[in-house]
C-alpha positions, 0 to 999 in steps of 0.5 A: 492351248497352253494349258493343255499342252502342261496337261499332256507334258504332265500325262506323259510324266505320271504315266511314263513309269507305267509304261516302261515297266509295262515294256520290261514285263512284256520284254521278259515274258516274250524272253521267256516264251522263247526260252521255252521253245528252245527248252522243248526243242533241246536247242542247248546252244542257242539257249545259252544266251539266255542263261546266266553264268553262275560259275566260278570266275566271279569276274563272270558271276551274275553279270554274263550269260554262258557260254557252251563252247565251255563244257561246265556251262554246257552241262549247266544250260542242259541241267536248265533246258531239262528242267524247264521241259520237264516243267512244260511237257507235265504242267499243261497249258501254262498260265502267266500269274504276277509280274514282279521286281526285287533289288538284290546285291546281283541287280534288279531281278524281273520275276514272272510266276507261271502256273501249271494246271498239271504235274507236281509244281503247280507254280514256278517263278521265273527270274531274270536279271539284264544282262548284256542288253537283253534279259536272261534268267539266272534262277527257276524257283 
């Protein structure tokens, strides 16, 4: 009975990595997905939330979402809204590839490539830092 009991607190230990990595890759991509609907849908405001400031204010720089009530970030989040429609309305059905993660000197990046069967970029990787409790892209490549 013990015996078991270490197998299962062992389990539990090797696999508990795999699992919140597991949560964080569905975490972004569900972040992701609604990022897009607002994209389509030029809800620029509430899209904010999901975008990281990379302004001036180095105080703000990387470690903040924006804020539309500001008219630089507003014309930043449109730029990024406009983009990713762009991507959607001519890449057709998109697919997710590979789930990734680098440390750089901004944080721990989440990556999602997403593929696009149509239009011009076939592949588009999506980065996300944690910002704020919740996770927000800060770059499109």
């Amino acid at each position: 009975n013990m015996k078991a009991i270490i197998i299962i607190i062992l389990v539990f230990i090797f696999t508990g990595g795999q699992l919140q990595s597991q949560s964080k890759k569905t975490a972004v991509k569900d972040r992701l997905v609604l990022l897009f609907e607002l994209a389509k849908t030029d809800n620029y405001e509430e899209a904010a939330s999901y975008i990281v400031y990379r302004g001036e204010d180095e105080s703000r720089k990387w470690k903040d979402t924006c804020n539309f009530k500001n008219e630089k970030e507003q014309k930043y989040i449109i730029e990024v809204c406009r983009n990713i429609k762009y991507l959607l309305t001519g890449g057709g059905d998109y697919s997710f590839g590979k789930f990734n993660t680098e440390t750089e000197s901004e944080g721990t990046w989440y990556i999602w490539e997403v593929k696009f069967p149509q239009g011009e970029t076939k592949t588009a990787y999506f980065a996300f830092l944690f910002i704020k409790n919740n996770y927000s892209i800060g770059d499109i490549d």
